[in-house]
Structures are given as C-alpha cells and as structure tokens.
Residue frames relative to the residue before (quaternion, step in Angstrom):
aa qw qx qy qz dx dy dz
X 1.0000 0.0000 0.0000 0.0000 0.00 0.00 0.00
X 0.2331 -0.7494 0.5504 0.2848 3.04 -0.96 0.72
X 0.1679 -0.7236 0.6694 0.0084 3.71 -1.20 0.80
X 0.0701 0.8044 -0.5804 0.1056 3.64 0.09 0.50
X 0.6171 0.5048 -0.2543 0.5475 3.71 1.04 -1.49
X 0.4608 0.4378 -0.6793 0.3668 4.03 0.40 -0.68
X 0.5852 0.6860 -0.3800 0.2062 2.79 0.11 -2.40
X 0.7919 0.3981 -0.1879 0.4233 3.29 -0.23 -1.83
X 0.7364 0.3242 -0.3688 0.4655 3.67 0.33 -0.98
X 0.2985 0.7708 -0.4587 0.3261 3.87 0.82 -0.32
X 0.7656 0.5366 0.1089 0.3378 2.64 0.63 -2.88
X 0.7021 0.4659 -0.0917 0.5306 3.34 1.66 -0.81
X 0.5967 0.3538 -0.3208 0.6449 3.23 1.25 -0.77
X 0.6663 0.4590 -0.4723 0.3498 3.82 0.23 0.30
X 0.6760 0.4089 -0.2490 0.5602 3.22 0.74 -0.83
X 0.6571 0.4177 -0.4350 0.4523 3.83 0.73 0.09
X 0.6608 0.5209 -0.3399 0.4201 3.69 1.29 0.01
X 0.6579 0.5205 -0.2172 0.4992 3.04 1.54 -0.33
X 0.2836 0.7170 -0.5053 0.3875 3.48 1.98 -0.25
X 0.0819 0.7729 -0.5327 -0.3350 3.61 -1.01 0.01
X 0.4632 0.7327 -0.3686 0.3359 3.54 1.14 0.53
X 0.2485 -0.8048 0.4218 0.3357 3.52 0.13 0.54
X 0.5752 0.4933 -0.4937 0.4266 4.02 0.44 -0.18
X 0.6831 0.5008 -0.2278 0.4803 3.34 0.67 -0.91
X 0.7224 0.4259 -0.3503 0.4171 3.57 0.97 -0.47
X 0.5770 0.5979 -0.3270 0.4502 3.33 1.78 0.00
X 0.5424 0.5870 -0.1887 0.5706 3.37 1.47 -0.73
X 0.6144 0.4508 -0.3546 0.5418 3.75 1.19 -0.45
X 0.6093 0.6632 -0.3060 0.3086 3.34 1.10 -1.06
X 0.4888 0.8377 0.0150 0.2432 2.66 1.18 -1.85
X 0.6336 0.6505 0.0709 0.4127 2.75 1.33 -2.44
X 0.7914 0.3225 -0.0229 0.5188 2.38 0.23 -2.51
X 0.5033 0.7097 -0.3840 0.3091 3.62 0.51 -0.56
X 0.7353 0.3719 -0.1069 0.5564 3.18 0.56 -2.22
X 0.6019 0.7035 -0.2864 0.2467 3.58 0.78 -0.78
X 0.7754 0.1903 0.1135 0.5913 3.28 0.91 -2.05
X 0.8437 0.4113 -0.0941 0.3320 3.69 0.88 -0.76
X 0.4411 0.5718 -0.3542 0.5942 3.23 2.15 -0.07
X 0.4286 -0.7029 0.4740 0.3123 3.60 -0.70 1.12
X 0.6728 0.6418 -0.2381 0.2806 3.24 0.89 -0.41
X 0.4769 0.7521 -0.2822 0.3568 3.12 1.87 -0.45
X 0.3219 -0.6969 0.4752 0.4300 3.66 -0.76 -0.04
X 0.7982 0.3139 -0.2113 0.4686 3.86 1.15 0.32
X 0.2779 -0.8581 0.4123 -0.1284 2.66 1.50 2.13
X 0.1861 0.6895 -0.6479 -0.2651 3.76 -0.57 -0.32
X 0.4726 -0.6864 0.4670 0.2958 3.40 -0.95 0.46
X 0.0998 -0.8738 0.4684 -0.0846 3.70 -0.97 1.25
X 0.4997 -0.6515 0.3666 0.4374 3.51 0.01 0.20
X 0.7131 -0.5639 0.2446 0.3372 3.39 -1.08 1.06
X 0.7018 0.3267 -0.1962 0.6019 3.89 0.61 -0.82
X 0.6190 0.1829 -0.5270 0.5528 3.95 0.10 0.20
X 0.6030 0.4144 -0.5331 0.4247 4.12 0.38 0.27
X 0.6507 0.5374 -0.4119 0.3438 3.87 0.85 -0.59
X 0.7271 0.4929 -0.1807 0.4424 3.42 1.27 -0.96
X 0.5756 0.4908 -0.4215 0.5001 3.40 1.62 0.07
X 0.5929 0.5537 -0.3240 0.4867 3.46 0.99 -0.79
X 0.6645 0.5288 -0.2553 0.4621 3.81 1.03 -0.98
X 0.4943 0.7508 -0.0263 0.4373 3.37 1.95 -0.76
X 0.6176 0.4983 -0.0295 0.6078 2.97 1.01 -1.98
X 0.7219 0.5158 -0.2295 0.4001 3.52 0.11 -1.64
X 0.6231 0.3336 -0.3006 0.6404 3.92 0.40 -1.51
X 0.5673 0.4712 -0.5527 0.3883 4.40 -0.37 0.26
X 0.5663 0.5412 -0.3808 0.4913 3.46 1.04 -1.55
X 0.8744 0.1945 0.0224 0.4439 3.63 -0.26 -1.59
X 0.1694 0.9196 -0.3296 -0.1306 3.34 0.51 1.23
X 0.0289 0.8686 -0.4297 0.2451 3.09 1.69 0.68
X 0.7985 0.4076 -0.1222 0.4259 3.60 0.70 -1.81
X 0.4659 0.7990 -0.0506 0.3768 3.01 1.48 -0.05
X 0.1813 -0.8130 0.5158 0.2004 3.99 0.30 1.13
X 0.7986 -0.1717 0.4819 0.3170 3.29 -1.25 -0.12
C-alpha cells in the first residue's frame, strides 16, 4: 500500500504541535484539516469515525468563530 499522506500528515501534525504561536497553530490546523481529514481530499488519511466527527465539528466552529470559546 501506498501511504505517503500518513507520512505527510504524521510530519504536519508534528510540526503543528510544536508551533508555539497560537494564530499560526490555527492556520496549521486549518491545513492539516482541509488537507488529510476532508474526505474529499486526495491525501485522505483514514481515521476512525468519532476522532473524524470532532475534527469536522472542529473545522466548522474555525469557519464561524462567533460559536466559539477562546
């Protein structure tokens, strides 16, 4: 199998934990979000169903941050 995207999202989710700005760590999110976790992407990684609902629930409250604590 090829698995290149893990790799990459691996690589991304590391270098977004290590981000220590917080705008910028939202913008990484953002990224990594639309990137690896939007089904639509070509470099899907595949994730269990509830750590995909809560990104998507995740994603969404960024769009409209009104709804949105701190």
């Amino acid at each position: 199998e090829y698995s290149l995207e893990n790799l990459l999202a691996w690589e991304t989710l590391t270098d977004y934990t290590l981000e220590p700005n917080p705008r910028k760590r939202v913008e990484s999110f953002i990224t990594m979000a639309d990137t690896f976790f939007s089904e639509n992407s070509p470099q899907h990684v595949n994730i269990i169903h509830p750590t995909q609902s809560e990104l998507s629930a995740l994603r969404q409250g960024l769009d409209n941050p009104s709804t949105q604590e701190d």
